[in-house]
N, C-alpha and C positions, 0 to 999 in steps of 0.2 A: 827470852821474852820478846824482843824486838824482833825476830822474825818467823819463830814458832804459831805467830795467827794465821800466818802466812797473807799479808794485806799491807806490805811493802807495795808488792807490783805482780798483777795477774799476767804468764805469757806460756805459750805453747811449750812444746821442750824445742823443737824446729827454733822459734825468738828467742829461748836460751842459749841455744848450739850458735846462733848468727850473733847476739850479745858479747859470747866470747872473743869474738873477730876484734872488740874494742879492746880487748886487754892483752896486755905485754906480758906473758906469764913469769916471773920474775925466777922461775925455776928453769926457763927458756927462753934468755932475749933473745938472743940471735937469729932465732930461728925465722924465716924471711915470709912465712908460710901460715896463713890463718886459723887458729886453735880449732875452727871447725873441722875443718882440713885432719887435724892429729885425731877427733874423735872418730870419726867416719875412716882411715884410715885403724886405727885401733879395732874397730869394729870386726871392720871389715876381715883382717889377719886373725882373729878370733875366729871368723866365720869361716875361713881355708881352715884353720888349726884345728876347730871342732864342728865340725855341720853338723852334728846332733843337738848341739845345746844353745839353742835358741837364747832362751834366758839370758847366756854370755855373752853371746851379740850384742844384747841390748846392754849389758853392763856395760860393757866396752864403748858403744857409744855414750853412755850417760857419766862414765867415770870422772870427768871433769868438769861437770855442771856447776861445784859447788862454788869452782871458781868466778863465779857472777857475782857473788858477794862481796869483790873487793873493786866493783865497780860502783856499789853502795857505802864503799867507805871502809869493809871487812879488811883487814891486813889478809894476804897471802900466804 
């Protein structure tokens, strides 16, 4: 109910991919290197893996969007 109106916070996917950069993935602290960086990077290896499937490109960069939500307070 609290975010299914979706009227938290209006932002492009581009301002959700960059939002990510704020957060420490707790599945990956170590890692020294901006979560936009893993989506675009994820993508991209999809995109040598499969050059026919479009669609999966774009999965691959949106795979970890949902994690914005624990920038609102959402646990990880």
């Amino acid at each position: 109910a609290q975010f299914g109106g979706c009227s938290h916070r209006s932002m492009t996917v581009m301002e959700a991919l960059e939002l990510l950069d704020q957060l420490v993935d707790e599945s990956d602290p170590d890692v020294d290197f901006p979560n936009s960086f893993h989506a675009f990077q994820t993508a991209e290896g999809i995109r040598r893996a499969h050059p026919d499937k479009d669609w999966f490109h774009l999965v691959g960069l949106l795979h970890d969007l949902g994690k914005v939500l624990a920038l609102f307070g959402e646990p990880q």
